[in-house]
C-alpha positions, 0 to 999 in steps of 0.5 A, a space after each residue: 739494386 732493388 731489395 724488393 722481389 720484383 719478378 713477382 711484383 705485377 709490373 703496374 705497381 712498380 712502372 705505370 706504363 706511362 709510355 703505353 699510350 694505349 689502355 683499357 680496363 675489362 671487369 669481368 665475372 666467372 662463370 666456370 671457375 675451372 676453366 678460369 682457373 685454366 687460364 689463368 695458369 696461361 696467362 702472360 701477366 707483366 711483372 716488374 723486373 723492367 720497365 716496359 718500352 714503347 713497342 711492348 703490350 702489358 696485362 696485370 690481373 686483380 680480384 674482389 672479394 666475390 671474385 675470390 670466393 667465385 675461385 674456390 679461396 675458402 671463408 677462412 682465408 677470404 676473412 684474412 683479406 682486410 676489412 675495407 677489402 672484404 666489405 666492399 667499397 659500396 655496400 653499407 652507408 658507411 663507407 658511402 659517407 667516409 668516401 663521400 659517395 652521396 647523392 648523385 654519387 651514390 653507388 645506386 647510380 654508379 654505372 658499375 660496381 654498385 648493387 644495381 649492377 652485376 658485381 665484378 669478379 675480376 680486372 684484366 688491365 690491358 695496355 698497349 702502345 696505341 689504340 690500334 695495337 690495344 684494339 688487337 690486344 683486347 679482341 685477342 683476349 675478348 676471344 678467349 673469354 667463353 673458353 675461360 668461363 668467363 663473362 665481360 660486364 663492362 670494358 673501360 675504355 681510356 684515352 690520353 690526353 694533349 699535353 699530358 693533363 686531365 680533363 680541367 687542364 692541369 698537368 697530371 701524375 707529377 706528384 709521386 712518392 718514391 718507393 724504398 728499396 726501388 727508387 733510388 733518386 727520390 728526396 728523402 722526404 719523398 721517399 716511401 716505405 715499400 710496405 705502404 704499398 706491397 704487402 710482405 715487406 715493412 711499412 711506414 711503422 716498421 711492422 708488417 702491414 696485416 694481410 692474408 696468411 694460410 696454413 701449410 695445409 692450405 698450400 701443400 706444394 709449397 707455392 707461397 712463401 713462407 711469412 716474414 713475420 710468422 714462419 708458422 704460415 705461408 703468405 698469400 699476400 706477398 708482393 701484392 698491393 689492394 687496388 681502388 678503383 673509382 671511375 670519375 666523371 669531371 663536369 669541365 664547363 661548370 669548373 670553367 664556368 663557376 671559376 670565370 663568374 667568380 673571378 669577372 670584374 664588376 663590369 661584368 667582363 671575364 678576366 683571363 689572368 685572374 680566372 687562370 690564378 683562381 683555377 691555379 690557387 684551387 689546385 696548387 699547381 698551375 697548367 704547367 705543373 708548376 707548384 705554386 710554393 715555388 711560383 706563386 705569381 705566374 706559370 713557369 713552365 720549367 717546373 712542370 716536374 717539379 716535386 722536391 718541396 715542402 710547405 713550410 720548408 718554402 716558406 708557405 706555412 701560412 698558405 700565402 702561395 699555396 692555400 691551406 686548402 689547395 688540392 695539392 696541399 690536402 692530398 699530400 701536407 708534406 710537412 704541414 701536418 701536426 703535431 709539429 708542421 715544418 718537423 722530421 716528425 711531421 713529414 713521417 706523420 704523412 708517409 703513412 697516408 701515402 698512395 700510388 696513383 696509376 689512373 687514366 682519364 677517359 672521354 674526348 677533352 672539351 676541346 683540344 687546345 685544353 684552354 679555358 676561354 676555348 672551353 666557355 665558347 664551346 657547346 660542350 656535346 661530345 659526352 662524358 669524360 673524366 678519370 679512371 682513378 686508380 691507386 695501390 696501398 697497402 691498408 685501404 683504410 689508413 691510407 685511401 680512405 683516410 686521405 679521402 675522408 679526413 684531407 679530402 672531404 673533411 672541411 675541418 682541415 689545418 685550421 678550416 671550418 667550411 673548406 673541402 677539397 676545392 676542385 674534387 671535394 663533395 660539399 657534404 661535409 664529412 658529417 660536419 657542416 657542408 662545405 663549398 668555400 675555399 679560402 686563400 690567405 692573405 696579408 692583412 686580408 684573406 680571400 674567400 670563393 664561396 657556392 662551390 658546386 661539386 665538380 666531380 661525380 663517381 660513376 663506378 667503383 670497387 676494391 680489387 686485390 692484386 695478387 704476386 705471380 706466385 700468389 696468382 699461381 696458388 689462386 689458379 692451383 685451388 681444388 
């Protein structure tokens, strides 16, 4: 049985609707604050006491800080919102350089979510089991928006891909942590505390994540609950989660390109075999989602699911399999990290920099087959494509950003100097010496890729808050 409060948990933190094929994101602005409020008492928002079935349609809700103070949630209260939150992912440089959003990554050029552009208020993530059936849903809702008050800046579209991978062709969403309290059959290595991701319960500390509180004056009929850790006040942010949204364009040919050139042999001849391992050491995993620690020489299909590892307890404490710097190796070190890798205390160390990702890619694949020689014989004319990452956390700061910056973006990583994140990595250095290498251990001799351009882009962004059922009946209660 769950020990979380499920019904009033929104239904995409806990279930990621993975058999909704279809989904959309709408970002929207409030124009007239009563008449949102309005509907928002009406809406049919998805919780989590079940996970949906493949004919069912899901709607979740979240809002930035100047969606908040578009509501009527007074100064006051909005200050007790965290920092990251109420400062916005792209308004001072910053954040720009901790989450490496620099040159064409910059906000000025972000097609949403940048101060160019108009800021959003709110996100209505809509889902539905085919695009037909989410075409429906969306027009539905889009109807009712001037009756709302509201204005639709942009709707983000999503499209599933073949074989369940990303843009690059690697089989995605494999490596989730599991949540305790909900998850009941994930390694205890896996397994997350339920505060790392929803506020109003312990986290990974055993402490109660800060988040935003109010006075029993501000909430007279007695909406919210009261806080666990101060019953002097009641708790705004009780079942709910910070949402990050990043749009993320994936320039696929040049991933393909760069990855064949460096692995051609000296007649000038492409080599699929070993273009297809360098691809595989940068992230981890091969197409299939095969972990290498566990195949290091050849995809084996039959592991595509396979997440029940560890670094040093597969034998792989010096990257031999999987290097140091892979992909997968620097979003999540397992039990790589210090001050004693391969330890109990190394893998509680990374619990607490933990997130839930629940994205979807965008834009049509360069080609179906999703194989690379089809990809470096295509003209690549069919537009942008990429991924709608999203991910849910408790603290943005110690968890998304701190991934982000200190494993990601950092080439000082276990023992690296010029290393950053091979595959999503944005060459800057963190503030330290560029990086663009990627190494791979080796007995006696390692190897070494060097020139890596950036591969992907940020298009758009921004920090929303998801609120619990009962919190989003205080919002749409306000005066």
């Amino acid at each position: 049985m769950s020990l979380l409060q499920i019904d009033d948990i929104q239904g995409i933190i806990l279930h990621g609707y993975g058999k909704l094929a279809g989904a959309c994101f709408v970002l929207l602005r409030i124009s007239n604050a009563n008449q949102t409020k309005t509907w928002l008492q009406a809406l049919d928002i998805r919780n989590a006491t079940s996970r949906p079935g493949e004919t069912e349609r899901c709607m979740n809700i979240a809002f930035t800080r100047a969606g908040l103070e578009a509501l009527g949630v007074t100064e006051t209260i909005r200050q007790s919102f965290s920092g990251e939150f109420c400062e916005g992912m792209s308004v001072t440089e910053h954040r720009q350089r901790i989450l490496g959003d620099v040159g064409d990554s910059s906000p000025q050029h972000w097609n949403w979510g940048g101060p160019t552009t108009p800021e959003p208020h709110m996100l209505l993530m809509l889902y539905a089991p085919n695009d037909d059936m989410l075409a429906s849903f969306l027009s539905g809702q889009q109807a009712g928006f001037p009756r709302a008050g509201l204005e639709q800046i942009l709707c983000l579209e999503t499209k599933r891909l073949p074989f369940s991978k990303e843009h690059f062709g690697f089989s995605d969403g494999v490596a989730q942590p599991g949540i305790d309290g909900f998850d009941t059959d994930t390694p205890a290595h896996n397994l997350i505390a339920a505060g790392e991701f929803i506020l109003g319960y312990a986290n990974a500390y055993g402490q109660y994540t800060p988040r935003p509180l109010v006075l029993p004056g501000s909430d007279p009929t007695g909406i919210l609950p009261v806080a666990a850790d101060d019953t002097a006040q009641h708790d705004l942010g009780k079942n709910g989660s910070y949402l990050v949204f990043r749009q993320l364009s994936q320039d696929v040919p040049a991933f393909w390109q760069f990855i064949d050139e460096k692995t051609r042999g000296a007649d000038g001849a492409s080599h699929p075999d070993a273009r297809l391992k360098l691809a595989a050491k940068m992230v981890g995993r091969w197409p299939s989602g095969a972990p290498l620690v566990k195949t290091p020489n050849a995809d084996a299909p039959a592991l595509s699911q396979d997440n029940d590892f560890l670094y040093y307890g597969s034998d792989d404490a010096y990257g031999f399999k999987c290097p140091v710097g892979a992909h997968i190796r620097r979003a999540n070190p397992r039990d790589a990290l210090d001050p004693e890798p391969g330890s109990a205390r190394s893998i509680e160390v990374g619990k607490r920099h933990r997130i839930l990702r629940r994205g979807r890619a965008y834009g049509a694949p360069v080609v179906k087959s999703m194989e690379p020689a089809d990809v470096l014989t295509t003209d690549d004319s069919a537009g942008e494509r990429g991924l709608h990452f999203l991910c849910f956390n408790s603290h943005i700061g110690r968890q998304f950003e701190f991934i982000q910056h200190t494993w990601v973006n950092n080439p000082k990583f276990d023992g690296l100097y010029e290393d950053d994140d091979p595959l999503i990595g944005d060459r800057n250095g963190a503030g330290q010496k560029p990086g663009g290498c990627f190494t791979m251990q080796g007995d006696p001799l390692r190897m070494r890729v060097t020139g890596l351009p950036r591969f992907v882009r940020v298009r758009g962004g921004a920090y929303f808050f998801m609120p619990g059922l009962r919190a989003l009946r205080f919002l749409a209660s306000l005066p």
